[in-house]
Structures are given as C-alpha cells and as structure tokens.
C-alpha positions as CSV (number, residue, x, y, z in Angstrom):
1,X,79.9,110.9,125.8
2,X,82.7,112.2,128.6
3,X,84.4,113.9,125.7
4,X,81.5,115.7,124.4
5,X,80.6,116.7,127.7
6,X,83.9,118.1,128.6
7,X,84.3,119.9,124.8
8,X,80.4,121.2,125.8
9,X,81.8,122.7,129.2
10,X,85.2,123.9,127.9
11,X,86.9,121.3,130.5
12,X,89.5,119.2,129.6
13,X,88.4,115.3,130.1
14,X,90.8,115.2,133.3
15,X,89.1,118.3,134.7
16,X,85.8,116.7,134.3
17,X,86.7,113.5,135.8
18,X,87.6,115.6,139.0
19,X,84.0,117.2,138.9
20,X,82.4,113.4,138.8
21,X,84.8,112.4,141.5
22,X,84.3,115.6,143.6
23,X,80.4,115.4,142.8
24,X,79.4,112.1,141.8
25,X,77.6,111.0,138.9
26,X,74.7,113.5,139.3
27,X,77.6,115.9,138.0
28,X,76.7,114.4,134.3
29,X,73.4,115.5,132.4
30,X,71.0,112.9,132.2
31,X,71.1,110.1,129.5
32,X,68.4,110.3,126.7
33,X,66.0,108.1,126.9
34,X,66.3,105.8,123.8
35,X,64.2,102.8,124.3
36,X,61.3,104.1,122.5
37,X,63.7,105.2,119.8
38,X,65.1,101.5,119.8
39,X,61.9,99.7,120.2
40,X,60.2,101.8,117.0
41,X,63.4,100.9,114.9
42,X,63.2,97.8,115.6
43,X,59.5,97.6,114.8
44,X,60.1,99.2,111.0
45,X,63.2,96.5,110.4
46,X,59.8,93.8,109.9
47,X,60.0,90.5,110.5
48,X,63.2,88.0,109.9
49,X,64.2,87.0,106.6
50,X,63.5,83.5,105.8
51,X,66.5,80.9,105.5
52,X,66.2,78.0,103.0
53,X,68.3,75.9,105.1
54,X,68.3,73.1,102.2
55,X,69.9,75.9,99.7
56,X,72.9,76.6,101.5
57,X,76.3,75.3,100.9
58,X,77.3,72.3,102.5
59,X,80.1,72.4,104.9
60,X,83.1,70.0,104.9
C-alpha cells in the first residue's frame, strides 16, 4: 500500500516515510472499507462442505 502510495505521489518510499513521520498517519489516504466486501464474499462461498470422517484414510 506504502509503495503505491509513493508511485501515486511521485515520492520515493523514503520520502514518504518522512511525510508520515513529519505528519503522522493522517498523512495517508484513508483505507477502503472492505468489510461489506468481505462479509458478502463470504456469504456467496455457502455453507461448509461436509466431511465423511469414516471415508478418510487412516493414519499410522
């Protein structure tokens, strides 16, 4: 994310970890939201495959 930022800018990676030192984190844009993008992938993965337990190989 640093080096896409800096690339973005046209900073070098150094030059932009002077700008968070000098300014603090607020110096970064804000980080997308991706719960609701997390939460509806993991709504469309549907339900957990079911194990035969009694079909697997035994171990040694």
């Amino acid at each position: 994310m640093l080096v896409a930022e800096a690339n973005r800018r046209r900073k070098s990676l150094a030059d932009l970890f002077r700008d968070l030192i000098t300014y603090g984190v607020p110096a970064l844009p804000p980080i997308p939201e991706t719960y609701e993008i997390l939460h509806e992938v993991w709504d469309n993965l549907g339900p957990a495959p079911e194990i035969l337990y009694d079909k697997l190989p035994r171990g040694r």
